[in-house]
Backbone as JSON, one array per atom type, in Angstrom:
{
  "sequence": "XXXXXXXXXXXXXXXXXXXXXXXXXXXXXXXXXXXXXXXXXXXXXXXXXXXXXXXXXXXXXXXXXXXXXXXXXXXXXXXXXXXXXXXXXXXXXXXXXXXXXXXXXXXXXXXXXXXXXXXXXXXXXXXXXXXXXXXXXXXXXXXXXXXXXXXXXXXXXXXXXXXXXXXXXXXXXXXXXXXXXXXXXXXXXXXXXXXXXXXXXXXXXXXXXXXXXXXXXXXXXXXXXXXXXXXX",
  "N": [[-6.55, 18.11, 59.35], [-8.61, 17.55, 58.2], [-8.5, 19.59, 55.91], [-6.37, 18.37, 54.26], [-8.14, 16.08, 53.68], [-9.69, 17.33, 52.13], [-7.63, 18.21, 50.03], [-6.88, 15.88, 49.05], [-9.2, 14.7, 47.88], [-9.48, 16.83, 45.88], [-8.04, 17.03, 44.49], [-7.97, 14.0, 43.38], [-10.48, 13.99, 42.12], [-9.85, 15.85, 39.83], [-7.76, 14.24, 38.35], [-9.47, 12.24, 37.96], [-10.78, 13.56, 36.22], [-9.05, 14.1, 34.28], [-8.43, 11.95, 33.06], [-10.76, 10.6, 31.72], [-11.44, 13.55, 29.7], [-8.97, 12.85, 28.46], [-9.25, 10.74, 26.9], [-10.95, 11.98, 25.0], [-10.0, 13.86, 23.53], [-8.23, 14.57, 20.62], [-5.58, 15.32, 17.67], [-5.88, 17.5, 15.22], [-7.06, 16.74, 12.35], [-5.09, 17.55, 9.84], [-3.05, 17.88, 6.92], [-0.65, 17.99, 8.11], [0.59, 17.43, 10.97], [-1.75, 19.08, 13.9], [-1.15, 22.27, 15.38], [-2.84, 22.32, 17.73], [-5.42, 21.0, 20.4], [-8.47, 18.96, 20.16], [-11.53, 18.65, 20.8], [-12.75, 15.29, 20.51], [-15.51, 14.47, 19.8], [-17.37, 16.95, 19.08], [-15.75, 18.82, 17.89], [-14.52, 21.3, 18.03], [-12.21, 23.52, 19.49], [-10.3, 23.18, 21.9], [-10.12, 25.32, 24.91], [-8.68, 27.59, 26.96], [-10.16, 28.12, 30.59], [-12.39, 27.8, 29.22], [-14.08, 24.83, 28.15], [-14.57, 23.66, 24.96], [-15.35, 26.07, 23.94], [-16.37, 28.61, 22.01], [-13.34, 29.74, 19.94], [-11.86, 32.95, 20.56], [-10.57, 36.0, 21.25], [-9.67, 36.68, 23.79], [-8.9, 33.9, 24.59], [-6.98, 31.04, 25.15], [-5.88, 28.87, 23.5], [-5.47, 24.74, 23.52], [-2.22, 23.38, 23.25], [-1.06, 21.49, 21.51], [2.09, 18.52, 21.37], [2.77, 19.03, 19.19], [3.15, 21.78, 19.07], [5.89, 24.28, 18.59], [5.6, 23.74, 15.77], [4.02, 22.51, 14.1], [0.96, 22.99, 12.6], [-0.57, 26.04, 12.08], [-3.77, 27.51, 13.68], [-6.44, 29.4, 12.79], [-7.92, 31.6, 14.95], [-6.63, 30.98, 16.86], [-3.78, 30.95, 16.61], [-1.97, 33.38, 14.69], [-2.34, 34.29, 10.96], [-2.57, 31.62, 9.13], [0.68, 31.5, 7.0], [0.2, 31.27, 3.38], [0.83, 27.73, 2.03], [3.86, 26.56, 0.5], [4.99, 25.89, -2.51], [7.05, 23.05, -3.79], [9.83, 21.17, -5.74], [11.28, 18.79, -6.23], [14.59, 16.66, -7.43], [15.55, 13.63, -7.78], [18.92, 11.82, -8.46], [19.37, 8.37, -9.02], [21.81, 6.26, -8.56], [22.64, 3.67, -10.96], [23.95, 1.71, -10.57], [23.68, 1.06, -7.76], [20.78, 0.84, -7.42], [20.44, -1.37, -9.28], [22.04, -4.66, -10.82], [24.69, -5.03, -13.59], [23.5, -4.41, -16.57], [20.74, -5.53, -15.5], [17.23, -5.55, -14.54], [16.01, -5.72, -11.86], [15.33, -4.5, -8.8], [18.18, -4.31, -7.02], [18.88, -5.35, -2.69], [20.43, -3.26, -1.69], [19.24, -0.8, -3.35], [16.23, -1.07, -2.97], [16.38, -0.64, -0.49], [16.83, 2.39, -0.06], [14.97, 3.13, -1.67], [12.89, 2.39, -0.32], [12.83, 4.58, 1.77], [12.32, 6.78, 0.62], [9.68, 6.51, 0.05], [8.21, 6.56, 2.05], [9.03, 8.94, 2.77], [7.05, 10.21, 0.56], [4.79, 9.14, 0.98], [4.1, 10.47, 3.05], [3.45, 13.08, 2.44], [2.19, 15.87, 0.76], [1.69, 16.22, -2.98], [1.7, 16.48, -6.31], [2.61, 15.11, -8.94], [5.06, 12.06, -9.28], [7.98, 11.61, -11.35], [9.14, 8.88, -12.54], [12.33, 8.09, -14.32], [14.62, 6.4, -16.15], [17.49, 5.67, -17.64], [20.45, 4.9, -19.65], [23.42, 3.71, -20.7], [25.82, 4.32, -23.21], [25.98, 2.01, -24.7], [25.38, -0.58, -26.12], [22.4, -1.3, -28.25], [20.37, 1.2, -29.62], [17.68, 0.26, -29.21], [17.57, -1.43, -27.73], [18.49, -0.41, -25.57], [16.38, 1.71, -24.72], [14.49, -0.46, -24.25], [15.65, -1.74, -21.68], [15.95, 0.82, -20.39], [13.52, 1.43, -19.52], [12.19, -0.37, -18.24], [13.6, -0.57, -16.25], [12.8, 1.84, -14.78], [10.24, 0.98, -14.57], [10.53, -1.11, -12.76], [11.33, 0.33, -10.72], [9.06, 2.14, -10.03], [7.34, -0.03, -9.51], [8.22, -0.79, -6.92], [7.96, 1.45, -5.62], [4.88, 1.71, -4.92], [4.21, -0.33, -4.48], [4.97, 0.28, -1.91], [3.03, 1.52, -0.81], [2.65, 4.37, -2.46], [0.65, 6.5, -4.14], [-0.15, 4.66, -7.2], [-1.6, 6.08, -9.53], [-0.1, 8.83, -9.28], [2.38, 8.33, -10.16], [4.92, 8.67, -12.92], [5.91, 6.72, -15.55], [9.27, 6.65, -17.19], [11.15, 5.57, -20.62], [14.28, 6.27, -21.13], [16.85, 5.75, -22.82], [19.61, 6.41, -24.28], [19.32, 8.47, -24.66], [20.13, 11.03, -22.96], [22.79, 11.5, -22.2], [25.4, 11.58, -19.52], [28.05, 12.07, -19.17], [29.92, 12.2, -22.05], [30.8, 9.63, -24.61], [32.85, 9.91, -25.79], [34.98, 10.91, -24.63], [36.0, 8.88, -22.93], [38.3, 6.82, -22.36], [40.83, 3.86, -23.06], [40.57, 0.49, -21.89], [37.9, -1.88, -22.75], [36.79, -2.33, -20.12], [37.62, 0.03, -18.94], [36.25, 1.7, -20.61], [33.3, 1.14, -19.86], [33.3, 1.87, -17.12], [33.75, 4.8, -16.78], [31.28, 5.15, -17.66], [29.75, 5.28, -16.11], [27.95, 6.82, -14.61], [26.46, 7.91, -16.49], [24.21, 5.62, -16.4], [21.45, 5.29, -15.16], [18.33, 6.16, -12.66], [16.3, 8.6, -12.61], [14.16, 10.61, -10.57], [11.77, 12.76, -9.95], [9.94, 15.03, -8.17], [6.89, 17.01, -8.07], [5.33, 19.4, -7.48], [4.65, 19.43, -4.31], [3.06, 20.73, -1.98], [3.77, 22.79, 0.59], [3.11, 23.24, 4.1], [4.58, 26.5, 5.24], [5.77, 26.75, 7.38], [7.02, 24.24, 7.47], [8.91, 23.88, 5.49], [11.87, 24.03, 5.96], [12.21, 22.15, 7.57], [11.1, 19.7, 5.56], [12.89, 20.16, 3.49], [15.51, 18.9, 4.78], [14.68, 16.4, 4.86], [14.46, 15.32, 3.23], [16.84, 15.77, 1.41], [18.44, 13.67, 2.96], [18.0, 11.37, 2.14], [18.78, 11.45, -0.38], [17.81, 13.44, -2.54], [17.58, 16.62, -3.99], [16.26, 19.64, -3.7], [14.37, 21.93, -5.0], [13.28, 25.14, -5.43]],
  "CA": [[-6.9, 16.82, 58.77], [-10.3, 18.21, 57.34], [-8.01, 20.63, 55.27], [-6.22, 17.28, 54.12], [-9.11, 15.15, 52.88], [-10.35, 18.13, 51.12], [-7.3, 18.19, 49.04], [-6.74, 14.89, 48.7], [-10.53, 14.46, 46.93], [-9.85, 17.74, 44.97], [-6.86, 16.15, 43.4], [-8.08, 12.83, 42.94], [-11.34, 14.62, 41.15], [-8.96, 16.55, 38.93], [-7.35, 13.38, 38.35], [-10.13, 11.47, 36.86], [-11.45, 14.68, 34.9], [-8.01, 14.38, 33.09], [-8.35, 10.9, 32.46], [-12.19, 11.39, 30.8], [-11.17, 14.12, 28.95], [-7.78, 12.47, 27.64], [-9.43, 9.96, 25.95], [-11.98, 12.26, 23.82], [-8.53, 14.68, 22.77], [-7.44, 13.93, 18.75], [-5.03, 15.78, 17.16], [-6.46, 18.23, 13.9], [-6.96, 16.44, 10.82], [-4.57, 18.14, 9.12], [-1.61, 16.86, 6.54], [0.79, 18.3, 9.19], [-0.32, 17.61, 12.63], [-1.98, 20.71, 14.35], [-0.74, 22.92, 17.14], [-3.51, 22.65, 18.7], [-6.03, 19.69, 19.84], [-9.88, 19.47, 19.74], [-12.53, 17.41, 21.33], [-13.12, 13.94, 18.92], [-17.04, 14.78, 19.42], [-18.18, 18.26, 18.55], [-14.72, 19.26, 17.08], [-14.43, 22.56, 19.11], [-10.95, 23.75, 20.05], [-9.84, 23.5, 23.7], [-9.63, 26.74, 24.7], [-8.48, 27.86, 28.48], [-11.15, 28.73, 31.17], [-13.83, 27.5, 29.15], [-13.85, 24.1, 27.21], [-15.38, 23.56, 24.02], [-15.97, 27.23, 23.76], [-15.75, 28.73, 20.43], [-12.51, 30.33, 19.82], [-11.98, 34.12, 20.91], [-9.0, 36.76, 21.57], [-9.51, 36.61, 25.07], [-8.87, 32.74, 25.45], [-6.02, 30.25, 25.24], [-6.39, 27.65, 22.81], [-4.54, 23.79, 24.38], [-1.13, 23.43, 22.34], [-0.85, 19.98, 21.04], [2.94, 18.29, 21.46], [3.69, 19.06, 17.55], [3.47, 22.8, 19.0], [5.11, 24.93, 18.0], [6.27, 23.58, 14.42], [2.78, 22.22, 13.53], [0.07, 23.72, 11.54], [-1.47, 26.86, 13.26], [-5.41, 27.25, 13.52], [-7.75, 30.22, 12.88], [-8.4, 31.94, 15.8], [-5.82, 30.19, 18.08], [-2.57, 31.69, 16.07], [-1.94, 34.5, 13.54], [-3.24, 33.88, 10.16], [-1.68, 31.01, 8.42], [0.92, 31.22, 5.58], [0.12, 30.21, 2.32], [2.23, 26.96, 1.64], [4.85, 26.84, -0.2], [5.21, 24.85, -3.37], [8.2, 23.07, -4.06], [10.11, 20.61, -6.61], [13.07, 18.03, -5.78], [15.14, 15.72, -8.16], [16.62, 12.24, -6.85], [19.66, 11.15, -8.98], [19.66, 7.41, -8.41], [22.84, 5.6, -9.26], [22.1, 2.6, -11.03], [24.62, 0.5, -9.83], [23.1, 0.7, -6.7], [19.66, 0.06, -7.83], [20.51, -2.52, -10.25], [22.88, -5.82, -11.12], [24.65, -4.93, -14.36], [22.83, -5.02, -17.29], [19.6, -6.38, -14.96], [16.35, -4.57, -14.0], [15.5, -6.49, -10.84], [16.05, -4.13, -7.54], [18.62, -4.97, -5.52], [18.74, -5.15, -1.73], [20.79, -1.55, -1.29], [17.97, 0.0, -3.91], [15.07, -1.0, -2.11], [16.4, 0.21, 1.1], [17.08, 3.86, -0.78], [13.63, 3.62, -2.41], [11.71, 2.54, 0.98], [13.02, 6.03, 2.46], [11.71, 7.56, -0.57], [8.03, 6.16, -0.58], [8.28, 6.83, 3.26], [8.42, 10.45, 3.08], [6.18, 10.5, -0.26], [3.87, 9.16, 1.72], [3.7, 11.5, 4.13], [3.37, 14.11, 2.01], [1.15, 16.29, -0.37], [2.53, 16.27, -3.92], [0.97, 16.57, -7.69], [3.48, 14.3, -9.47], [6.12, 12.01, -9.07], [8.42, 11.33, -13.1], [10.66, 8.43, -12.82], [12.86, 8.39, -16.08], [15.15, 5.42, -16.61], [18.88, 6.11, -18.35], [21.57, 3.73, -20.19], [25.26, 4.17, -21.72], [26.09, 4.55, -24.69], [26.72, 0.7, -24.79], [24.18, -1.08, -26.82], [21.76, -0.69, -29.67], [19.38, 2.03, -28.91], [16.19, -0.26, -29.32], [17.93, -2.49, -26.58], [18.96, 0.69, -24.19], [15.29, 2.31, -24.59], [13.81, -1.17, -23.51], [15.9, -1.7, -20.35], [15.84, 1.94, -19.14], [12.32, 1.51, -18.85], [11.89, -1.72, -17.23], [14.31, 0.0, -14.63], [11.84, 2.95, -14.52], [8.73, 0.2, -14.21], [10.84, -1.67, -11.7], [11.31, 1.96, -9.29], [7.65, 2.5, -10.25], [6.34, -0.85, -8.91], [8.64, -0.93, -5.61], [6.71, 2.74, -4.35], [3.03, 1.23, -5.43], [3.95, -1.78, -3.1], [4.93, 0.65, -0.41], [1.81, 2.74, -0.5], [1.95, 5.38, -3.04], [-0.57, 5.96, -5.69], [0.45, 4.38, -9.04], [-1.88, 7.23, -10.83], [0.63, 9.95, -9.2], [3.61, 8.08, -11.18], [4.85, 8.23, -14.55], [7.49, 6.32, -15.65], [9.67, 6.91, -18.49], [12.53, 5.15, -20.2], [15.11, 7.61, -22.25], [17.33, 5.09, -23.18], [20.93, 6.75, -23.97], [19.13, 10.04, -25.53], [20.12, 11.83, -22.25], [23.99, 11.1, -21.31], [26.22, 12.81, -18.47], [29.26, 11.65, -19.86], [29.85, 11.69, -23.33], [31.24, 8.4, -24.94], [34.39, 10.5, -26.73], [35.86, 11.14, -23.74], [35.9, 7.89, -21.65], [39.3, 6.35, -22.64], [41.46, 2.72, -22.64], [40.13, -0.57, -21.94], [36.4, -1.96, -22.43], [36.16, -2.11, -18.98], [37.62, 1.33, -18.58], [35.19, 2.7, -21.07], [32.3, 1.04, -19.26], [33.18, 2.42, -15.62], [33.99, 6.0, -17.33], [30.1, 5.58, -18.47], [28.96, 4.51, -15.03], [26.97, 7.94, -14.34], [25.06, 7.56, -17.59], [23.87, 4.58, -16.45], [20.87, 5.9, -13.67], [17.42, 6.51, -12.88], [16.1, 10.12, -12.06], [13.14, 10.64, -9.96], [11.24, 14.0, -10.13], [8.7, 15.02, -7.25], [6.83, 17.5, -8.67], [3.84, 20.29, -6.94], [4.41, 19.22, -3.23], [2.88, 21.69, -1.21], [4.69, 22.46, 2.0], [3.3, 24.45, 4.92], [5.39, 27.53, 5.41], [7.06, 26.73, 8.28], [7.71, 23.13, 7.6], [9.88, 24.0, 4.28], [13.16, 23.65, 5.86], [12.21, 20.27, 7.6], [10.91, 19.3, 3.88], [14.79, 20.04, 2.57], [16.05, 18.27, 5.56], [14.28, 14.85, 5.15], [14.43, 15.12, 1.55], [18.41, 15.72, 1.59], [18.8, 12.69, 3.88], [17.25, 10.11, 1.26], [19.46, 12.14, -1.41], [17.13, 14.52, -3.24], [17.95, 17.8, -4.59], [14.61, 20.36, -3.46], [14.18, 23.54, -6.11], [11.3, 25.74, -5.61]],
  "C": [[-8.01, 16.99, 57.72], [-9.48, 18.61, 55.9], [-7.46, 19.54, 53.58], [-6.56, 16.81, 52.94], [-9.73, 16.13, 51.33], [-9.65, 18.02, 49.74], [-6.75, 17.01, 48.46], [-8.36, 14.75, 47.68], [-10.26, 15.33, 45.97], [-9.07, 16.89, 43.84], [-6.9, 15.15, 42.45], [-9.64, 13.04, 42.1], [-10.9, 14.84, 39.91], [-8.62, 15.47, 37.81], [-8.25, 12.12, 37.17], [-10.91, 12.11, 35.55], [-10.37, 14.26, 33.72], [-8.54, 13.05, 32.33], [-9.41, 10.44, 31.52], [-11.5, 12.15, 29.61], [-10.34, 13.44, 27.94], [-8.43, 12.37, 26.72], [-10.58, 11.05, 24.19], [-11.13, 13.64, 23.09], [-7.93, 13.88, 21.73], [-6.55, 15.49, 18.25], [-6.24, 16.65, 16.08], [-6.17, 17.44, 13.07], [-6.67, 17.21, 9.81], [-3.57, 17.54, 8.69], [-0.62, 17.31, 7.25], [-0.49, 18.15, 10.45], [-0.35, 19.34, 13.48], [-1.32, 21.2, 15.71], [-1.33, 22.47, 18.28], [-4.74, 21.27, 18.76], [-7.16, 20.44, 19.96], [-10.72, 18.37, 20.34], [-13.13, 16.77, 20.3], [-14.56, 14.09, 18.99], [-17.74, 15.85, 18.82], [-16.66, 18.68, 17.8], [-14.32, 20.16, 17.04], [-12.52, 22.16, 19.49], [-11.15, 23.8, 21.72], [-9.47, 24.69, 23.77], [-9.56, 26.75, 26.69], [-9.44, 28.34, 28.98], [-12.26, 28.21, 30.93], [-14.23, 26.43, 28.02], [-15.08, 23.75, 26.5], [-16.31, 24.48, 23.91], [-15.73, 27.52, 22.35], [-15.02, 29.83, 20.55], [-12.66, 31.82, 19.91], [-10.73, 34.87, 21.5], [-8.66, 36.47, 22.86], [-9.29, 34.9, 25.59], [-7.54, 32.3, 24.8], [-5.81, 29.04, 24.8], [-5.27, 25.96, 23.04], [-3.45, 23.45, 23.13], [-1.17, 21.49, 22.52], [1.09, 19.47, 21.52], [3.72, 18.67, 20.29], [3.93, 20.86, 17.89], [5.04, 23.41, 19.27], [5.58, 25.26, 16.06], [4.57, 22.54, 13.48], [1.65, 23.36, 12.74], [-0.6, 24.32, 12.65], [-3.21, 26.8, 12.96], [-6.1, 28.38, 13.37], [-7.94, 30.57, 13.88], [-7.93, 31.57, 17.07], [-4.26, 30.93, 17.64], [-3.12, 33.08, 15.21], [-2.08, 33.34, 12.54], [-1.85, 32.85, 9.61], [-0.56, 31.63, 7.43], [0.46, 30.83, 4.63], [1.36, 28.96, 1.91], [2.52, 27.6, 0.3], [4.97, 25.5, -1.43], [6.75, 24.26, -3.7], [8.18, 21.75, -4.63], [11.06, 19.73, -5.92], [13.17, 17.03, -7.06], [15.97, 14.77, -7.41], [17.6, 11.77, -8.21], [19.97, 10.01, -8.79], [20.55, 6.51, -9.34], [22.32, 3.82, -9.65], [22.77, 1.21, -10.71], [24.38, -0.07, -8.45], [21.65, -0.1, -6.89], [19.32, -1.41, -8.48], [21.61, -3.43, -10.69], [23.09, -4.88, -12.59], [23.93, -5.4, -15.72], [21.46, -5.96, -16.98], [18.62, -5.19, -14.76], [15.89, -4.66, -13.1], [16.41, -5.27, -9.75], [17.28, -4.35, -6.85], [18.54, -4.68, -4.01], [19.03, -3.18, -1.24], [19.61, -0.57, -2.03], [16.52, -0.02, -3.37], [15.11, -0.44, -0.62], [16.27, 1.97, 1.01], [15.08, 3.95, -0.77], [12.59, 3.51, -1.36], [11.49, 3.53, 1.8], [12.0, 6.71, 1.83], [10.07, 7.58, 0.06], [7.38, 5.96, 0.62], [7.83, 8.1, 2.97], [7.23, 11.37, 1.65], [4.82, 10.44, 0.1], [2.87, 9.87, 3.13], [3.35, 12.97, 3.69], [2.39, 14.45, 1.05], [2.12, 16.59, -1.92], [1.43, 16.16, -5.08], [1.43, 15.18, -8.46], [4.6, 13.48, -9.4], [6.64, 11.43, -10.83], [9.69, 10.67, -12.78], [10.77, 8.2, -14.26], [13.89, 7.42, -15.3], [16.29, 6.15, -17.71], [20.15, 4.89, -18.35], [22.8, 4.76, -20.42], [25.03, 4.15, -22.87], [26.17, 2.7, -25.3], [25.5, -0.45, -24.94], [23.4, -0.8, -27.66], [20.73, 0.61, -29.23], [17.75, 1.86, -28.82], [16.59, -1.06, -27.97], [17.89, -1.74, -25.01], [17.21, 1.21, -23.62], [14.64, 1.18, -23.65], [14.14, -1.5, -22.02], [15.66, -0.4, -19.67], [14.06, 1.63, -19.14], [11.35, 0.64, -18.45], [12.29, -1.19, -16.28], [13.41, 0.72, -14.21], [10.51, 2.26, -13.93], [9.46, -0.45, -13.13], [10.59, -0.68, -10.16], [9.51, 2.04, -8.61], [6.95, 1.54, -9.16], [6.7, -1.14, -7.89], [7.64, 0.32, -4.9], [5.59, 2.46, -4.27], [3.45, -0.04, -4.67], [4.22, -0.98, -1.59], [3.98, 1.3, -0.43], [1.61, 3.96, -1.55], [1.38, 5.21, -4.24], [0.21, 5.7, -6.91], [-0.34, 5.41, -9.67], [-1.47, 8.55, -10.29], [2.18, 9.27, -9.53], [3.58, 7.84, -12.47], [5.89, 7.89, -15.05], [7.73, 6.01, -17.67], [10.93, 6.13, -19.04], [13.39, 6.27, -21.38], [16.46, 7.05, -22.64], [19.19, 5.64, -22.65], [20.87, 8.23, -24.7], [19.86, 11.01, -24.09], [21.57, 11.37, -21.4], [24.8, 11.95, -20.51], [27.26, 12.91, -19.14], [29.61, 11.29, -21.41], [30.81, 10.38, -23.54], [33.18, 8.64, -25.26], [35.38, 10.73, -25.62], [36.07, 10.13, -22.76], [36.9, 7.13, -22.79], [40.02, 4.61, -22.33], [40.7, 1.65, -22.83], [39.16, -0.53, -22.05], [36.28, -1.85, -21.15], [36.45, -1.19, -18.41], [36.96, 2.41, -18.71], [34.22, 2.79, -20.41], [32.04, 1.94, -18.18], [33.13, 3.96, -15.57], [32.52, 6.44, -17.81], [29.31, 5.44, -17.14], [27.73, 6.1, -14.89], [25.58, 7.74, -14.98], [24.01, 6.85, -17.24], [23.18, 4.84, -14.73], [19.44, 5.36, -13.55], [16.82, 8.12, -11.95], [14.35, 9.83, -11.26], [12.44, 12.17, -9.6], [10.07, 14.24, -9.24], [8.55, 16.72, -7.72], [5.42, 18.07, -8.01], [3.88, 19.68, -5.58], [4.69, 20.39, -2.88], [3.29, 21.58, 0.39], [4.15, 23.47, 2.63], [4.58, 25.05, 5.09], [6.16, 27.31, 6.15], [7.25, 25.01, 8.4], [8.96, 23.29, 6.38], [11.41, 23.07, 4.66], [13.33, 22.35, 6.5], [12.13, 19.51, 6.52], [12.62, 18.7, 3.71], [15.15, 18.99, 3.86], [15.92, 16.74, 5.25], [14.45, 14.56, 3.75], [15.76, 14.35, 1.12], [19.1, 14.29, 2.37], [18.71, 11.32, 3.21], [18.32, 10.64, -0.55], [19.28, 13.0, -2.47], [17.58, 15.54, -3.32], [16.96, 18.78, -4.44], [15.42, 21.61, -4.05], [12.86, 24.11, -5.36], [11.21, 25.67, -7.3]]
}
């Protein structure tokens, strides 16, 4: 019975240590969440045996839940990677984005672009270059001005979801930059039109996002999912 009580108190000791502790456990303030956590007061790694020791070969530093696809630590892993820089292009059809001949969002484009300015936001990046694109089908003082209302339209949907307006630059390029040439789109006006539909876009360019090493191929993954194109 003795034997018992004993381990009934040890337990229920244990028990409220965890619950103490929990609360003063934060993740690493890092743009990827860390392997590993850290006490929210002195900022010391948890290390096994001996907490809020300072890191050493002989200890066991506490693995966070993001382990083991999170950012490693100094003296808890092998030495980091250097990230990895990388590029992506979004081809965005403008029939989705836009009513013919309009520059106003529509519903399906803002759902596209809220993905977007989702994972922009989550991320480290230098630049993002939307560019704005017409048909052949109009004057080219008329084409220049709508593609880059479309481009200011893209622009001012991500700057309402959160990302910085002075990491966008928006461009419009009228009908200087066509997929489809004009000579080859055949028959009716409204055969020519639909034969021009490509032309008729806006591009989106993310440009110097640095990617820890071993997140890369999550990167492409989430990227690819929203419809981006990732280059190094």
């Amino acid at each position: 019975m003795k034997n018992f009580v004993k381990v009934a108190s040890l337990v229920a000791t244990l028990a409220l240590a965890a619950q103490v502790n929990a609360a003063t456990i934060t993740p690493m303030a890092d743009a990827v969440n860390s392997r590993h956590v850290q006490d929210a007061a002195d900022s010391q790694i948890w290390v096994s045996g001996d907490y809020g020791a300072t890191n050493g070969t002989d200890k066991l530093c506490w693995q966070t839940g993001y382990y083991p696809d999170g950012n490693p630590i100094v003296g808890c892993d092998a030495v980091a990677k250097p990230p990895v820089v990388m590029n992506g292009s979004l081809n965005l059809d403008a029939a989705t984005l836009f009513d013919f001949d309009k520059a106003s969002l529509r519903p399906a484009g803002q759902e596209m672009l809220g993905r977007l300015a989702a994972f922009l936001n989550r991320n480290s990046y230098s630049q993002s270059i939307i560019v704005g694109h017409t048909d052949s089908w109009g004057s080219d003082a008329y084409n220049d001005r709508l593609s880059l209302r479309r481009a200011e339209s893209v622009k001012a949907f991500l700057v309402s979801q959160g990302v910085p307006a002075g990491k966008i630059v928006s461009q419009g390029m009228g009908e200087r930059q066509l997929i489809v040439s004009p000579a080859s789109c055949k028959g009716t006006k409204a055969a020519r039109q639909a034969c021009e539909q490509p032309n008729r876009r806006v591009t989106v360019d993310i440009q110097g996002a640095t990617v820890p090493a071993n997140q890369v191929e999550a990167w492409k993954r989430e990227l690819t999912a929203v419809g981006v194109n990732v280059t190094k």
